[in-house]
C-alpha positions in Angstrom: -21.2 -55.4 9.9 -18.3 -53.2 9.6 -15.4 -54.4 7.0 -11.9 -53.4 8.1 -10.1 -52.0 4.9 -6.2 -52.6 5.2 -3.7 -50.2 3.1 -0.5 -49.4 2.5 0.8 -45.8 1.7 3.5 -45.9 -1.2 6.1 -43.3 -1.7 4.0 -42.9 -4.6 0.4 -42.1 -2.5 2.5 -40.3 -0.6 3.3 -38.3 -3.0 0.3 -37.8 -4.9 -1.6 -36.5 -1.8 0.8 -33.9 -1.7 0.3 -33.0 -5.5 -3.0 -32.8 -4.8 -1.9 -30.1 -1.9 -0.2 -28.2 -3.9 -2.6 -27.7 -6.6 -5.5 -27.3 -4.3 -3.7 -24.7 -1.6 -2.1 -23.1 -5.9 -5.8 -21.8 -6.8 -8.4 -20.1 -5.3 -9.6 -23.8 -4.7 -8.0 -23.2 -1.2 -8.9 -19.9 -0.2 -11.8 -17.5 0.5 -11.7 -13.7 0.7 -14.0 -12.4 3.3 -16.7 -10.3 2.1 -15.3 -7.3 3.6 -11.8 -7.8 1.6 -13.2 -6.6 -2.4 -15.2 -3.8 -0.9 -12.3 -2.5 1.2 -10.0 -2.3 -1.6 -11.8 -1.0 -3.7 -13.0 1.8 -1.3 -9.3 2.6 -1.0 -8.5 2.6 -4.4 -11.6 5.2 -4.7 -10.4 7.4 -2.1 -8.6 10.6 -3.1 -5.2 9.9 -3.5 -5.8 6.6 -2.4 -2.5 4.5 -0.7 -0.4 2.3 -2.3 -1.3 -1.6 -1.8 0.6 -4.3 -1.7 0.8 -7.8 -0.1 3.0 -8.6 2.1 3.5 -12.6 2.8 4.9 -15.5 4.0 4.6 -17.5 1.7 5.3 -19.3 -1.8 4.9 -18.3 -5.1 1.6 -19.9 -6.2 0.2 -16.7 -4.2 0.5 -15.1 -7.1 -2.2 -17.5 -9.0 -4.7 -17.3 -6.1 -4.5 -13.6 -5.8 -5.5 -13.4 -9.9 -7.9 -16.1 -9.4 -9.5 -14.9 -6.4 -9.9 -11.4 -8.7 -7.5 -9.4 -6.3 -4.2 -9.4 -7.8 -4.5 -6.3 -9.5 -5.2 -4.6 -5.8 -2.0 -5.7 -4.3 1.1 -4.8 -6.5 3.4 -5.7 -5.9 3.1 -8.7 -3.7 6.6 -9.6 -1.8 6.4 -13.3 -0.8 8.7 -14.7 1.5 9.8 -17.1 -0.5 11.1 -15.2 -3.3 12.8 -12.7 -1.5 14.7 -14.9 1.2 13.1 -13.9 4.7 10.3 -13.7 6.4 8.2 -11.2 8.9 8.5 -10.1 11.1 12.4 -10.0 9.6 13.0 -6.0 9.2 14.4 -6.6 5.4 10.8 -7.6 4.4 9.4 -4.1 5.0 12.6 -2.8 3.7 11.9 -4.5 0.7 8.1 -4.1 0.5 9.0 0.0 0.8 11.6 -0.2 -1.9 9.0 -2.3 -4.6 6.6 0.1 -4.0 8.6 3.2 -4.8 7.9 4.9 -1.4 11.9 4.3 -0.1 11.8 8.5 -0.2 9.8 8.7 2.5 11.0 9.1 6.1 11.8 5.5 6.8 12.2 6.2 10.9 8.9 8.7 10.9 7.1 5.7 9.3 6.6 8.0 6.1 2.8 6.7 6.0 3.5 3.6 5.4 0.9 0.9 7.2 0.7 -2.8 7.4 -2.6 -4.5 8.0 -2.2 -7.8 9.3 -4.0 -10.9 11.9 -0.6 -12.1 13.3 0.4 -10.1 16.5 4.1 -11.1 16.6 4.9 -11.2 12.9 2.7 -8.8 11.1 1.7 -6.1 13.6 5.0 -5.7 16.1 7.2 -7.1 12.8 5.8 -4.0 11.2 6.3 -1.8 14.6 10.0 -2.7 14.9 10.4 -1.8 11.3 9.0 1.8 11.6 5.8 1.6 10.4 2.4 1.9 11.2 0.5 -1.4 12.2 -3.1 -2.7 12.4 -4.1 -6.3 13.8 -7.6 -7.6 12.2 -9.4 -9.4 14.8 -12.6 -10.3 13.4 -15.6 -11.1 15.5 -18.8 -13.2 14.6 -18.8 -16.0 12.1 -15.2 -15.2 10.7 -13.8 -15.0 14.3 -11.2 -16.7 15.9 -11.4 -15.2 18.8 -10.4 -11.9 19.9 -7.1 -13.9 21.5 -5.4 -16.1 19.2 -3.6 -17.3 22.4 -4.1 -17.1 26.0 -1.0 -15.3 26.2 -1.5 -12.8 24.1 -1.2 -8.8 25.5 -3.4 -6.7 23.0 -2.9 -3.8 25.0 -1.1 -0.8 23.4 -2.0 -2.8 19.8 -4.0 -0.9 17.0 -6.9 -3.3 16.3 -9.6 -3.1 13.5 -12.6 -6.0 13.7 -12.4 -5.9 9.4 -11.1 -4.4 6.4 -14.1 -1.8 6.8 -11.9 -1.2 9.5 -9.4 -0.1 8.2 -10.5 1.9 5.3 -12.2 3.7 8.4 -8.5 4.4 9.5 -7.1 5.0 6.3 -9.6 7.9 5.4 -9.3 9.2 9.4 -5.4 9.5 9.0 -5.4 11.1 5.4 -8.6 13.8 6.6 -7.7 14.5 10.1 
């Protein structure tokens, strides 16, 4: 016999769920790095004169507590979240403001001055980054970690720069710097 359970959501349970949210989606609690992610950065952090790395996201501020707790933080400095600086990709004044943070607003903005920007959304990281001036990746992972080689039926991958991982693109990174 099956007992029906009647309930009312508060303001209050409301509420609380949400606090929960937050905390949970706050820590490393929330996340996972793939297992290519930690052996990709540090493989570009050993190269010789090994690129720059930041983060580049939209999103809050408690990024910067799940980067430290997932152990990466120290990879990706600095990390420009769209919250604290007031727009979001694929908005040109992110990269603007991701090149100026990392010290590399010498370098030939329109010639893409090196700069690259490794991302898994097609309209807001990879063409975002494209309109800006820099060089793009997509990550499209296949096997267990894949969601699909599409994201959606729509999508036109042709022309695009696409890695299956982060192996991926220390692959590119060490092509580009020893051609």
């Amino acid at each position: 016999m099956r007992e029906k359970v009647m309930t009312s959501t508060s303001g209050e349970d409301v509420m609380g769920v949400v606090d929960d949210l937050m905390r949970h989606f706050g820590t490393k609690e929330g996340y996972d790095l793939f297992p290519d992610v930690l052996p990709a950065l540090q493989a570009l952090k050993s190269l010789p004169n090994p690129p720059h790395l930041a983060l580049v996201s939209n999103t809050d501020s408690r990024m910067h507590t799940v980067l430290s707790s997932l152990g990466v933080a120290h990879f990706l400095e600095p990390a420009i979240l769209s919250s604290e600086v007031g727009f979001e990709k694929p908005d040109q004044r992110v990269w603007e403001e991701a090149v100026r943070r990392t010290g590399l607003e010498g370098l030939d903005w329109e010639g893409r001055g090196g700069v690259l920007h490794v991302g898994d959304e097609l309209a807001a990281d990879y063409w975002g980054a494209k309109k800006a001036g820099l060089e793009a990746l997509l990550v499209r992972r296949h096997g267990e970690y894949s969601d699909g080689s599409r994201r959606e039926a729509t999508e036109d991958l042709d022309g695009v720069d696409v890695v299956p991982d982060f192996g991926g693109v220390v692959d590119y990174v060490r092509k580009r710097n020893n051609p």
